[in-house]
Structure formats: structure tokens, C-alpha cells
GUZA-629186 format. One record per residue (C-alpha): residue in one letter; x, y, z. Coordinates in steps of 0.001 Angstrom, whole numbers, plus 500000, padded with zeros to 6 digits. Layout:
GUZA-629186
<vokol A; <X; Y; Z>> ...
//
This chain:
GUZA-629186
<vokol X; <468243; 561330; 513097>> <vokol X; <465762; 558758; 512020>> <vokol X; <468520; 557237; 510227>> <vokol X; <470656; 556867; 513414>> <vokol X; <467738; 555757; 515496>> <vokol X; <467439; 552846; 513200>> <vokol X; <470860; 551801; 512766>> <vokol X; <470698; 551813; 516490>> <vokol X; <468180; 549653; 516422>> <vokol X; <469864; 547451; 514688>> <vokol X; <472557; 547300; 516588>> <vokol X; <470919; 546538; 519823>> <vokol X; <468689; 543809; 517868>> <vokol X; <472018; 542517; 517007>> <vokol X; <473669; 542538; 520213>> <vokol X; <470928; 541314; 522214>> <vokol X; <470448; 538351; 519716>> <vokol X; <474305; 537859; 520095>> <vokol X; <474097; 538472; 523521>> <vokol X; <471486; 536166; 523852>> <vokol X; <472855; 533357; 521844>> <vokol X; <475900; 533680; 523572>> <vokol X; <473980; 532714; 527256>> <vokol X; <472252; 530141; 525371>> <vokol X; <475621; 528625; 524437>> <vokol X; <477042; 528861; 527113>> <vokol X; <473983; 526409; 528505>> <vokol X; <474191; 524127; 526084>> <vokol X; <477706; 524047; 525521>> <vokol X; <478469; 521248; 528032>> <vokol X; <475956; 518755; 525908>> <vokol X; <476845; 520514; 522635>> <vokol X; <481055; 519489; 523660>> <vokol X; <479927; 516367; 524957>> <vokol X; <478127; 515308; 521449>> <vokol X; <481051; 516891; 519329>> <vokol X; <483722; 514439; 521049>> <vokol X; <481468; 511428; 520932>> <vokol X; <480367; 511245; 517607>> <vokol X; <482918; 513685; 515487>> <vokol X; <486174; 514279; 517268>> <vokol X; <486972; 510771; 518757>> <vokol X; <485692; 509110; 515322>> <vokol X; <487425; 511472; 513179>> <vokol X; <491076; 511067; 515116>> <vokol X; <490353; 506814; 514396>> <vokol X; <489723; 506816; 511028>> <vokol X; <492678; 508746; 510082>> <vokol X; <495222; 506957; 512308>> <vokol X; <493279; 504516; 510668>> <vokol X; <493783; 505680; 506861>> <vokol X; <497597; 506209; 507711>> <vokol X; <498282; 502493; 509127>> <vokol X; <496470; 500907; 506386>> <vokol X; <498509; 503003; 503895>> <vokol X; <501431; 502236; 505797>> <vokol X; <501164; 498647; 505379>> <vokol X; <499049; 498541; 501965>> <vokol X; <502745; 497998; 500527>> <vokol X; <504484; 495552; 502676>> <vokol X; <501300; 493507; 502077>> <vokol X; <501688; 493607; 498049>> <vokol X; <505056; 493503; 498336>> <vokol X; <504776; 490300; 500480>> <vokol X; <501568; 488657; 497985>> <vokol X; <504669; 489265; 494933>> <vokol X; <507003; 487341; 497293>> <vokol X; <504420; 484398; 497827>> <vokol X; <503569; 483861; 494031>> <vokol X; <507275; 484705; 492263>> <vokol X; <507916; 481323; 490735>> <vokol X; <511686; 481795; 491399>> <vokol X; <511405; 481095; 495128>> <vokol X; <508437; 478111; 494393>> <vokol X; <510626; 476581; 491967>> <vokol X; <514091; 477163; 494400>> <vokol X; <512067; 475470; 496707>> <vokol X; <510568; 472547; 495119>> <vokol X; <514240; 472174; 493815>> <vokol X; <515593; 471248; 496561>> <vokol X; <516833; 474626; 498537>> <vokol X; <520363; 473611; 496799>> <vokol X; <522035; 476862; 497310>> <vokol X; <520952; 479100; 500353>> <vokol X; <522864; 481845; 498879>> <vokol X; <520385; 482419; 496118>> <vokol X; <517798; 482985; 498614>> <vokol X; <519756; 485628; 500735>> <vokol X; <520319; 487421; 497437>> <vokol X; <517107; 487355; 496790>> <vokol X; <515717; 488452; 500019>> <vokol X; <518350; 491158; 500067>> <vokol X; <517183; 492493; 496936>> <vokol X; <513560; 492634; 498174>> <vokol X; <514497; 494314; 501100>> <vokol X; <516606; 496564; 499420>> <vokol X; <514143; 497792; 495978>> <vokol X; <510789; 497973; 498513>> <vokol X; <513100; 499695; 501395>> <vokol X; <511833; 497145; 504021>> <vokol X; <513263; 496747; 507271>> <vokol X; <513514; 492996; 507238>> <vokol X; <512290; 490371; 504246>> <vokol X; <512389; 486647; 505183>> <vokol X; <511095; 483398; 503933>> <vokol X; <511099; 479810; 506204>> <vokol X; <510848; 476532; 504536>> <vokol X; <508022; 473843; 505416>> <vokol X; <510175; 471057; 504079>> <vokol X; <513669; 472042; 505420>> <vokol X; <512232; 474229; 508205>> <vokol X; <515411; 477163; 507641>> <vokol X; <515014; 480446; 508160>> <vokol X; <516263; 482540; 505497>> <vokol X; <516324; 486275; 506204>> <vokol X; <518105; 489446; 503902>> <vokol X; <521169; 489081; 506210>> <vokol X; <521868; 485278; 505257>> <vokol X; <520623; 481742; 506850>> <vokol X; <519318; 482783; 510417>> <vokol X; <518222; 479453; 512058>> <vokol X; <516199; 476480; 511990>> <vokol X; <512471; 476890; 513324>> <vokol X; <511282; 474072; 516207>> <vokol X; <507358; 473507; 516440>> <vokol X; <508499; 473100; 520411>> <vokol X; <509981; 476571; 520459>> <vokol X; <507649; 479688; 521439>> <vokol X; <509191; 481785; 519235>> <vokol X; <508722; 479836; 516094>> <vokol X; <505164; 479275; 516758>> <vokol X; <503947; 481946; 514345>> <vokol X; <505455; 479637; 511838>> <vokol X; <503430; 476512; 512199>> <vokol X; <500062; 478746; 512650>> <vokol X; <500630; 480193; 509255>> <vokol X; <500753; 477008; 508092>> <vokol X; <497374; 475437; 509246>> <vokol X; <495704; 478969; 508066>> <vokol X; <493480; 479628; 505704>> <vokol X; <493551; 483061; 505177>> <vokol X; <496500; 484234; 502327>> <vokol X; <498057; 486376; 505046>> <vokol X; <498708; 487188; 508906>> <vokol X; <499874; 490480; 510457>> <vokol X; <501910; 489729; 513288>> <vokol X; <503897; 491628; 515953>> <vokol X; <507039; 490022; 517130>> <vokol X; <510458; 490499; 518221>> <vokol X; <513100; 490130; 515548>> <vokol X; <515868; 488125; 515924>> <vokol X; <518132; 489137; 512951>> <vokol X; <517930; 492509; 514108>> <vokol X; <518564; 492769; 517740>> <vokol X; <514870; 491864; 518903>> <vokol X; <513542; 494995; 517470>> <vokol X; <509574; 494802; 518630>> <vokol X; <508708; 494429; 514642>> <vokol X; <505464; 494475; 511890>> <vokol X; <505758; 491216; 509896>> <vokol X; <503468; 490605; 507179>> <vokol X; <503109; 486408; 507213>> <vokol X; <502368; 485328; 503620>> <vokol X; <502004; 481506; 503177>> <vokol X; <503749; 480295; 499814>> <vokol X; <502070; 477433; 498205>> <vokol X; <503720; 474900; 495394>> <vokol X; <501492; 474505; 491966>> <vokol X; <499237; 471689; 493540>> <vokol X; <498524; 473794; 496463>> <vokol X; <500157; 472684; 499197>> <vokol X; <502363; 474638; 501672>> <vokol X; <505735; 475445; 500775>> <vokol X; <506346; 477860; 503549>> <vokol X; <505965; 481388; 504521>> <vokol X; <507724; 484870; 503410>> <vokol X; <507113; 488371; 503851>> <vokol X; <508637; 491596; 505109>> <vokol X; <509176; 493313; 508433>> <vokol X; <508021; 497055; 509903>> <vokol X; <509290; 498666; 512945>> <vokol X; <506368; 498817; 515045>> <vokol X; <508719; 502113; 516288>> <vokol X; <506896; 503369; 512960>> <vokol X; <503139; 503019; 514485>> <vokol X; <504032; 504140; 517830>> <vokol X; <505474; 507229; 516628>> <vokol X; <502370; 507807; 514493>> <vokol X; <500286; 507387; 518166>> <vokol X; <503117; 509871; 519984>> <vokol X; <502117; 512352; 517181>> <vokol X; <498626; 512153; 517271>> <vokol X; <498432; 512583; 521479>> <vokol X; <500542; 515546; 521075>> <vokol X; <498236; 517327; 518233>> <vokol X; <494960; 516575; 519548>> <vokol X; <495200; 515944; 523532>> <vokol X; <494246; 512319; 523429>> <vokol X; <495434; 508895; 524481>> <vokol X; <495484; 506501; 521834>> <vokol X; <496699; 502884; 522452>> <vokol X; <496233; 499180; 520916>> <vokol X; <494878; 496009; 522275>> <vokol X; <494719; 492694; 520951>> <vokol X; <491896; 490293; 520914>> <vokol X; <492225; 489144; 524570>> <vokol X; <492343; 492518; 525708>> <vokol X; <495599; 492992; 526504>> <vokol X; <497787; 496040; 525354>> <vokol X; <500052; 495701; 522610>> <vokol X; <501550; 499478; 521461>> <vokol X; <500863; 502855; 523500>> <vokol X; <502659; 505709; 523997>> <vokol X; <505447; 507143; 526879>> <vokol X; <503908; 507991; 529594>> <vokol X; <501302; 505415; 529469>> <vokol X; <499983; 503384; 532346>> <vokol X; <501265; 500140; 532087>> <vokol X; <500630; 498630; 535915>> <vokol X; <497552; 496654; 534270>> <vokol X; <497822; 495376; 530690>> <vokol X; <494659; 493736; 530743>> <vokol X; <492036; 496471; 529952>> <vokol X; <489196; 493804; 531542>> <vokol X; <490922; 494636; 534755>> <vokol X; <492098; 498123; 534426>> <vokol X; <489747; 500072; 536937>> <vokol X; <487020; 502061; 534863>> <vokol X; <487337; 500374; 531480>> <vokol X; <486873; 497375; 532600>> <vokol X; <483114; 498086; 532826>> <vokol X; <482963; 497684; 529066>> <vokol X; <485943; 496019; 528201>> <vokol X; <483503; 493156; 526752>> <vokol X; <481827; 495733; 525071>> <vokol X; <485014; 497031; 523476>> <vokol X; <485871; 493354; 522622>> <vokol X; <482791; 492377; 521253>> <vokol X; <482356; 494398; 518220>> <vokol X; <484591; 496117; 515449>> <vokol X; <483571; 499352; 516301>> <vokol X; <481958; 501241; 519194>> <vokol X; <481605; 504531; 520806>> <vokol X; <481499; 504385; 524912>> <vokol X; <482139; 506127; 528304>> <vokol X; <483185; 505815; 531711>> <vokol X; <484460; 506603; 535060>> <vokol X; <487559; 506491; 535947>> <vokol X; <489141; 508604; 539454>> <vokol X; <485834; 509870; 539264>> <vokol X; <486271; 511685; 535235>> <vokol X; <484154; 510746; 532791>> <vokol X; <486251; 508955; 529956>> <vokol X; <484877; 509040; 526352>> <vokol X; <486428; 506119; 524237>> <vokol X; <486018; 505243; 520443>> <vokol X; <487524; 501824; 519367>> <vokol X; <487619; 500054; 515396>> <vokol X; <489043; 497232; 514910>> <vokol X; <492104; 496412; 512553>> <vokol X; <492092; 493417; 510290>> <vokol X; <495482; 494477; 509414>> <vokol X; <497029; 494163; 512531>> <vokol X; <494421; 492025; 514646>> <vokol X; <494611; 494834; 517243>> <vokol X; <491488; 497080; 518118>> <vokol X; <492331; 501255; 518125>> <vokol X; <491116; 502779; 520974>> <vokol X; <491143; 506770; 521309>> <vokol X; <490079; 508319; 524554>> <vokol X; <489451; 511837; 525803>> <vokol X; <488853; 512943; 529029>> <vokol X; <485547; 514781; 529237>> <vokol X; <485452; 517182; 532523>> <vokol X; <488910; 518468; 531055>> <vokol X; <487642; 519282; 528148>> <vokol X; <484344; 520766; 529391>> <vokol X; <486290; 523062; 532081>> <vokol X; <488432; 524244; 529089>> <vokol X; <484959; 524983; 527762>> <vokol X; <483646; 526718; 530573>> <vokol X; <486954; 529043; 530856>> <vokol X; <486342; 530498; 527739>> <vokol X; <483313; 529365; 525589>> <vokol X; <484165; 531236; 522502>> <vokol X; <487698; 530863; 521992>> <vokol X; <487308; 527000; 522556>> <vokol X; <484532; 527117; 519811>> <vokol X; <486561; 528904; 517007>> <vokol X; <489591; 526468; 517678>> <vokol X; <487164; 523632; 517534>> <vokol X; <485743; 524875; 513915>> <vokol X; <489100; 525472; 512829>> <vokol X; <490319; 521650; 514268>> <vokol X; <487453; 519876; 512507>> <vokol X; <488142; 521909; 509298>> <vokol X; <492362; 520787; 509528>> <vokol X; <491543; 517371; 510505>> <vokol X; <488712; 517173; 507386>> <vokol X; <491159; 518643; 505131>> <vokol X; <493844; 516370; 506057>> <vokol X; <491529; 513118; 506362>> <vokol X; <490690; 514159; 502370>> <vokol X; <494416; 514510; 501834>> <vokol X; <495154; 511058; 503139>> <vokol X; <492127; 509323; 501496>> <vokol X; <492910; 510767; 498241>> <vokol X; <496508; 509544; 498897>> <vokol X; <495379; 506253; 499472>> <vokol X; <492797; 506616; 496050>> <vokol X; <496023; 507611; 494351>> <vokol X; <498166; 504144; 495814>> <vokol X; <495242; 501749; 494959>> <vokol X; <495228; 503060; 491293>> <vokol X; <498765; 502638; 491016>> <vokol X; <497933; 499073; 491646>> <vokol X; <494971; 498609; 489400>> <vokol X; <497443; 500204; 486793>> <vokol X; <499795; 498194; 487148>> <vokol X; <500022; 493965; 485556>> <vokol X; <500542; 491815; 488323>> <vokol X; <503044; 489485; 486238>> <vokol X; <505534; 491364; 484689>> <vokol X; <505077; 494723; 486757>> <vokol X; <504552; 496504; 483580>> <vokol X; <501385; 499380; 482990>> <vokol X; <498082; 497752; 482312>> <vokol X; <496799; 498125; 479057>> <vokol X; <493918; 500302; 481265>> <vokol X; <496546; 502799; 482425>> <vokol X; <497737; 503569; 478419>> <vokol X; <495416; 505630; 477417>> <vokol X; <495832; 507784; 480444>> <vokol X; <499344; 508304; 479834>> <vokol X; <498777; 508719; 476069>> <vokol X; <496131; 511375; 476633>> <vokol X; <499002; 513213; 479224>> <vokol X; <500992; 512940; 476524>> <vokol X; <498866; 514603; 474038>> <vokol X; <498221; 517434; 476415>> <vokol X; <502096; 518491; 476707>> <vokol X; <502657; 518033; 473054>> <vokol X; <499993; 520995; 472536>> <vokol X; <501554; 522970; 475596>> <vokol X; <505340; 521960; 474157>> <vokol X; <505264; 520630; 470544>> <vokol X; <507855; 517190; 470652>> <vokol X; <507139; 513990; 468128>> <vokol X; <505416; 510985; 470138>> <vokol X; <506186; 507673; 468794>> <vokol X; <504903; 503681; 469663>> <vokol X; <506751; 500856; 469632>> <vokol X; <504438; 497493; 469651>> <vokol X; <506284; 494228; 470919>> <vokol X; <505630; 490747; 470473>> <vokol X; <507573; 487660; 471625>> <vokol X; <508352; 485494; 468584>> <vokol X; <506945; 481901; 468555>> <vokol X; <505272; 482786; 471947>> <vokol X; <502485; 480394; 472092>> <vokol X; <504940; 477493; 471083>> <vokol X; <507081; 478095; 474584>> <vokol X; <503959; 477881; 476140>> <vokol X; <502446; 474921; 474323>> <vokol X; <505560; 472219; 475013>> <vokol X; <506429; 473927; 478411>> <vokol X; <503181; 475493; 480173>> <vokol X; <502005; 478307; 481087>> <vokol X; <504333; 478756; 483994>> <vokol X; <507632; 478878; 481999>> <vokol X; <505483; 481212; 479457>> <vokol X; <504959; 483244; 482708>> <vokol X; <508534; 483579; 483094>> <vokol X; <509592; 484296; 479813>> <vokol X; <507376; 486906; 480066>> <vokol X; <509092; 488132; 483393>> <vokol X; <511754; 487958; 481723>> <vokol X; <510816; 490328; 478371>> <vokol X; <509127; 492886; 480220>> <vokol X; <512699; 493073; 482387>> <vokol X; <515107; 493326; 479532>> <vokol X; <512602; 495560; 477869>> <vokol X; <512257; 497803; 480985>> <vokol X; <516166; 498261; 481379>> <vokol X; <516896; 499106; 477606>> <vokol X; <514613; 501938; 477429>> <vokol X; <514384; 505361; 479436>> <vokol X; <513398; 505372; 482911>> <vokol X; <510590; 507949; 481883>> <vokol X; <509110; 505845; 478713>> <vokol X; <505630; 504449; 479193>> <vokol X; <506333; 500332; 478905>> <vokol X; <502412; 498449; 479091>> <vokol X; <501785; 494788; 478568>> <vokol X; <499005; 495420; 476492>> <vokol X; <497703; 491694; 476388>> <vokol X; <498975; 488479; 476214>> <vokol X; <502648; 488263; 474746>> <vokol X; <502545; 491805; 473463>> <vokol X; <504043; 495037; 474895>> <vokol X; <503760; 499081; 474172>> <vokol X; <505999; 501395; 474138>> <vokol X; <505168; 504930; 474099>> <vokol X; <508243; 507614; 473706>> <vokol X; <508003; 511384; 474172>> <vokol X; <510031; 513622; 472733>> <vokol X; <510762; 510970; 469673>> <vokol X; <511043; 510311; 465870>> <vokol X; <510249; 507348; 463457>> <vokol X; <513543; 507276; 463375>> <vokol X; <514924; 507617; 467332>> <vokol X; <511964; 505085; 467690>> <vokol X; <513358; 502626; 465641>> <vokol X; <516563; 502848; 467503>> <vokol X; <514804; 502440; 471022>> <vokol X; <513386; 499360; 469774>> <vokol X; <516199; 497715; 467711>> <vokol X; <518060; 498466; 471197>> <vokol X; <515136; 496901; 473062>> <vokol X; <515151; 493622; 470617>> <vokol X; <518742; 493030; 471166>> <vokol X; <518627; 493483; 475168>> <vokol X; <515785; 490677; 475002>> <vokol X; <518284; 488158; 472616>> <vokol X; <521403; 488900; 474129>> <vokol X; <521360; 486417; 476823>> <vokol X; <519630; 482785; 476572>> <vokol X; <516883; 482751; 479566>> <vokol X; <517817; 479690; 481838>> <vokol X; <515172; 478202; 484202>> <vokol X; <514771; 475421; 486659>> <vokol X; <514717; 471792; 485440>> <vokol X; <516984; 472449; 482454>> <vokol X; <514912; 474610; 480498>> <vokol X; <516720; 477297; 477821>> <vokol X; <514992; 479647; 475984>> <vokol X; <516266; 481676; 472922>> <vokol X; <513860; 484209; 473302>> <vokol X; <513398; 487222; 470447>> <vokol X; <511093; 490070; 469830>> <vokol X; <509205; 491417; 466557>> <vokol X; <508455; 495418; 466656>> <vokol X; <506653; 498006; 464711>> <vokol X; <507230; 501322; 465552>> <vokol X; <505088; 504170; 464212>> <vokol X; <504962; 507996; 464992>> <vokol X; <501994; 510684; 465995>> <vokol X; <500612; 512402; 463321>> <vokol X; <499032; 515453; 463530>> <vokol X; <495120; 515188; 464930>> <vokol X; <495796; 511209; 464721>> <vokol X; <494175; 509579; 467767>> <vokol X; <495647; 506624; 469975>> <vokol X; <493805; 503323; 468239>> <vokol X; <494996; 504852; 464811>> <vokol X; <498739; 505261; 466600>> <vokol X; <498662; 501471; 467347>> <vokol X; <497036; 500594; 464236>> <vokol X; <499923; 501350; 462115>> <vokol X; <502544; 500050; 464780>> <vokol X; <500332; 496939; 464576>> <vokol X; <500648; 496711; 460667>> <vokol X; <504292; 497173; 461209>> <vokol X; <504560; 494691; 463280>> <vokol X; <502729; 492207; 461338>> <vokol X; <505184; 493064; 458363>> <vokol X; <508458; 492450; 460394>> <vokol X; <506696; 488911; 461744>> <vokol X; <505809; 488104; 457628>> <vokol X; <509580; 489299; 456713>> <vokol X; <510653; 486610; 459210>> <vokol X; <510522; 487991; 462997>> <vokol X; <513681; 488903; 465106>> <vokol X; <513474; 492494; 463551>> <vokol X; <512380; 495989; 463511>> <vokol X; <510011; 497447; 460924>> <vokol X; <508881; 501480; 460985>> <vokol X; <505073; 502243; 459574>> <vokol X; <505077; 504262; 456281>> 
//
């Protein structure tokens, strides 16, 4: 009985403190809701639309910076633009390997415009349409995000990425880059107002509105003259990122806003408070549990998108700007991956270490930008001789690794005598006249057992030192 009287006790302790708390919140919830959308929800919807724009454009931008500094289109250029067809291939190819929906490049000195599709026009300083053109050429900045329509491909409202090109001196050769649909970005706002009940929209540095969803107001494009924003449309404008609020058909508005270097465009996300807070007041306790359970999905998935973006950047870092090739940082991440499934799954491992024969001479009577190319060139012929899996890494200078899984002394030897007669088959030909013979020296060498990576290269290293003493052009295994 005593037992009983104190669970009971319990209990009602229990359910009067829930009880209690549950008044209490229901007091506070208005300011508690309020709070939550100001300085968590609103924020929280931003920086992921945020996170997924940058990462959608993070590789039109690289791909464009590649575009700007390959010394094929410099060079095509400074030689005269002699055959247009060269440059169509080679803006088809870029918009065919990187998937983009448009890849372009206009001349300074001829003023064309060359697009994937073939020669589109020539660009007029007096024409509004080409005056992105002569913009990016008085810039200073690398790079311009720009929304236009496209004219190759029906006037598609489209993302360009504007990279100025420059000639060795530093002077501007032009400008080339690669096109989005903006369809893209507005279907990534669509998304977002259908999850999470809020209008998000764009506007440009003047204010105006530049990409919104369906079913958005349009009568007024200028947000300083929209009725109820316009009370801090300067606001808005004036900083890269704010939190405000205001009336509008007499609602109270909440409104976060970042700005995007990107795109030049601020993000604005609004929710309407009283709807929100009448939702709140229908049924305090279900609206808090879906709230939790919200802020926990849209945590997890901002995490899921950052480390997706971690992931893209390293990809970069690991990979050498010239010849596209691993960085000699990413090697011994792949050779300690390696390691780990040759304990799961034994398999032989074996290195092949490349160098270009009579490298520094190239480079001594032509410069370093036909050296560049050669070595363009190498890591190419190299890359399309060997497996598709096999880890290829410029480790420094003129010299390349090769690491093969599942592979002998003696299937390594074979990879690489392949490899060496991919790279000699064909002379390289470059602008102004210049032929190179080129030819590789290798030393291939295989795992042994409880050997670690620096002795690995050590003994391709020797090898290749032998088959450079024995007269490069060859192949020589370690003992």
C-alpha cells in the first residue's frame, strides 16, 4: 500500500510537472517559434541552398580556370585563329568530357564567338548583348558569374562562368568558359519551398529579382518598391548577410538574406510568421516534435552536403593542375588503400617509376612552356596505355608513378614497356614548328612482404637509374 501510495506520488509529481510545463509552453511558445525561425530555421535553409549552389558551380568554375590557362587555345590564338574548326572541336570536347550545357570562348583580337556547336557570331561593343564581353575584359578579377540568355541554344535563361584568357605577357586574349541552365537553380528553389514552406528567391545588386519560383509575385521586381520589404530593402542591400522582419498585408514576414560571390545575387528566404505561430497554437506539441525532427533532417543533410563538398575540394588538392594526374600528396593515400585490401584479399602490388628522357634539355632550348606541354602530353599517353583503375601520380618534376594492383614484376614490366611505347609512338607536334621525339625510362619493382612505400619506390628508383645508365628508352625490373 505504501508502495502504491508512492508510485502515485510519483505519478502526479510527474504529471503536474508535465502538466505544468506543458502551460508554460504553450506561453512561451509564440517567442520560443519566433526565435527558432529567426536565428535557426531561416539560417539553416540559406546555408544549404547555399552549400548546394556553390557545389553546383565549384566545377564549371575549375573547369572554366583549365580552359583559361590550356596553352592550346593561348597558342591557337596568338597564332592567328587559322582554323576555327580546331576551336569547335575543342570546345565540343570540353563540353562533352565535363557534361556542360554550353562551353564557349570569344576572341579580343578577332572578336568571334566560338561556341561547342561551331562559329556563332561576331561580338559588337555597340550591341547589348555582347556587353558582358567587353566588361570581362576591363576586369580584374580572374572570373565573372553571369546570367544571360543563350543564343546558341534557343535563348535558354543560362549560368555562364566568364573566365578572361590572358597571352604569356599578360594581356587579354579573350574570354572562355562554360554554361548552366539557370533551370538547374530554380529547380533547386522549387524544391526547397515545397519541403520546408518557404519562399526563396534571388536579387541582384540593384535590387531587382533575378530567379524565383512559380507562383511568385512578379508585379514589382524591384524589392525597394515592393510594399513591406521595401522598408529594409537598403538594409538587405547593404550587407552580405542579415536577419530581418516585416509587415506585409498586415503578417509579419521573417527574412534571412547572404550574399553570393558566385553568382553576384543575394539569397533571400522568407517565412511567414502568424502562419506559422497559428500552426503552433493548433497543436503545440505535434508542431514541436516535427520541428525537432526537421532541425535533426536538415542538420544531417547540411553534414551530408558539407562533407560532400570536403570530399570535391580534396579531389582537387589531389589532383596536379598540369597534367591532371594524382599529386604526389594523394599517393600515399592510395598506397595505404592498397595495402589494406591486399591483407583483406592477398594480390601482388607493383610500381612503375617514369621519367622523360633528356627532359631538362626540351626545356632548356625551348622553355618551360613547351616542357609544360610535353608533359601534357606524357601524362596523356601514359594515362590511356594503362588501366582505367591504376593509380598514375606526377610525383615531381618530369617523373611519374605508377602503382598496379593485382600485379607481378613481371605483368609490371609489361604495363610499362606498353606505357613507353604509347609515349614514342607518335612525334609530339606544337605551335611554331616545334617536334619532339619524346621517350620514357622506367623501373618497375614489386611489394614485398612487410616492405613499406619509400622502400617500394626506392628500388623502382634504382631501377630506373639503371635503365637511364644502360642508355634510356627502356624498361628495367628491380632484383
Amino acid at each position: 500500500m505504501k508502495r502504491n501510495r508512492i508510485v502515485a506520488l510519483i505519478v502526479g509529481v510527474v504529471a503536474m510537472g508535465f502538466l505544468g510545463m506543458t502551460v508554460a509552453n504553450y506561453w512561451v511558445s509564440r517567442d520560443w517559434i519566433r526565435q527558432a525561425i529567426v536565428e535557426s530555421d531561416l539560417p539553416l535553409t540559406s546555408d544549404t541552398l547555399y552549400s548546394e549552389i556553390q557545389q553546383d558551380l565549384l566545377k564549371p568554375i575549375f573547369v572554366s580556370s583549365l580552359m583559361a590557362h590550356d596553352t592550346f587555345l593561348r597558342d591557337w590564338v596568338l597564332d592567328g585563329e587559322k582554323d576555327p574548326e580546331q576551336m569547335v572541336r575543342y570546345l565540343e570536347e570540353i563540353q562533352r568530357k565535363y557534361d556542360a550545357f554550353t562551353a564557349f570562348f570569344v576572341s579580343d583580337r578577332s572578336h568571334v564567338y566560338y561556341q561547342n556547336k561551331g562559329v556563332l557570331k561576331k561580338v559588337h561593343r555597340d550591341e547589348p548583348r555582347d556587353a558582358w564581353f567587353f566588361r570581362v575584359g576591363g576586369m580584374n578579377h580572374p572570373y565573372e558569374t553571369n546570367v544571360d540568355p543563350d543564343m546558341a541554344n534557343n535563348d535558354s535563361i543560362t549560368i555562364f562562368i566568364n573566365f578572361r584568357v590572358l597571352d604569356y605577357e599578360g594581356r587579354f586574349l579573350g574570354a572562355t568558359g562554360v554554361g548552366l541552365r539557370a533551370t538547374a537553380v530554380k529547380q533547386l528553389v522549387e524544391r526547397y519551398q515545397r519541403e520546408y514552406h518557404r519562399t526563396v528567391y534571388f536579387v541582384d545588386r540593384k535590387g531587382s529579382l533575378t530567379l524565383y519560383g512559380r507562383d511568385f509575385d512578379v508585379s514589382e521586381p524591384d524589392i525597394r518598391k515592393r510594399p513591406g520589404i521595401s522598408t529594409i530593402a537598403e538594409g538587405i542591400l547593404g550587407r552580405d548577410q542579415g536577419r530581418f522582419e516585416y509587415q506585409k498585408d498586415g503578417a509579419t514576414i521573417f527574412l534571412n538574406s547572404r550574399f553570393i560571390p558566385d553568382l553576384d545575387w543575394y539569397l533571400v528566404v522568407e517565412q511567414n510568421a502568424d502562419e506559422a505561430l497559428a500552426a503552433t497554437e493548433r497543436t503545440l506539441v505535434n508542431n514541436l516534435l516535427i520541428g525537432v525532427t526537421a532541425t535533426l533532417v536538415v542538420t544531417w543533410l547540411c553534414a551530408v552536403l558539407v562533407r560532400r563538398s570536403h570530399r570535391r575540394l580534396e579531389i582537387l588538392v589531389a589532383t596536379d593542375p598540369l597534367t591532371g594526374a594524382l599529386s604526389r600528396l594523394s599517393f600515399g593515400v592510395i598506397f595505404a588503400q592498397s595495402r589494406q585490401r591486399v591483407k583483406r584479399d592477398p594480390q601482388p602490388i607493383s610500381l612503375v617509376f617514369f621519367d622523360i628522357d633528356y627532359f631538362k634539355a626540351i626545356n632548356d632550348r625551348y622553355g618551360h612552356v613547351i616542357g609544360d606541354a610535353a608533359l601534357i602530353a606524357v601524362a596523356e599517353r601514359l594515362r590511356v596505355s594503362v588501366r582505367s583503375g591504376d593509380g598514375l601520380c606526377r610525383w615531381g618534376g618530369e617523373e611519374f608513378l605508377l602503382l598496379l594492383e593485382d600485379c607481378d614484376l613481371i605483368q609490371g614490366r609489361e604495363v610499362a614497356e606498353k606505357a613507353r611505347l604509347a609515349v614514342m609512338e607518335d612525334p609530339l607536334v606544337l605551335a611554331e614548328g616545334v617536334v619532339l621525339n619524346l621517350t620514357i625510362s622506367a623501373g618497375v619493382s614489386e611489394l614485398k612482404p612487410g616492405e613499406d612505400v619509400d622502400g617500394l619506390i626506392a628500388r623502382a628508383d634504382a631501377a630506373l637509374y639503371a635503365a637511364k645508365a644502360a642508355g634510356r628508352n627502356r624498361v628495367v625490373c628491380a632484383n
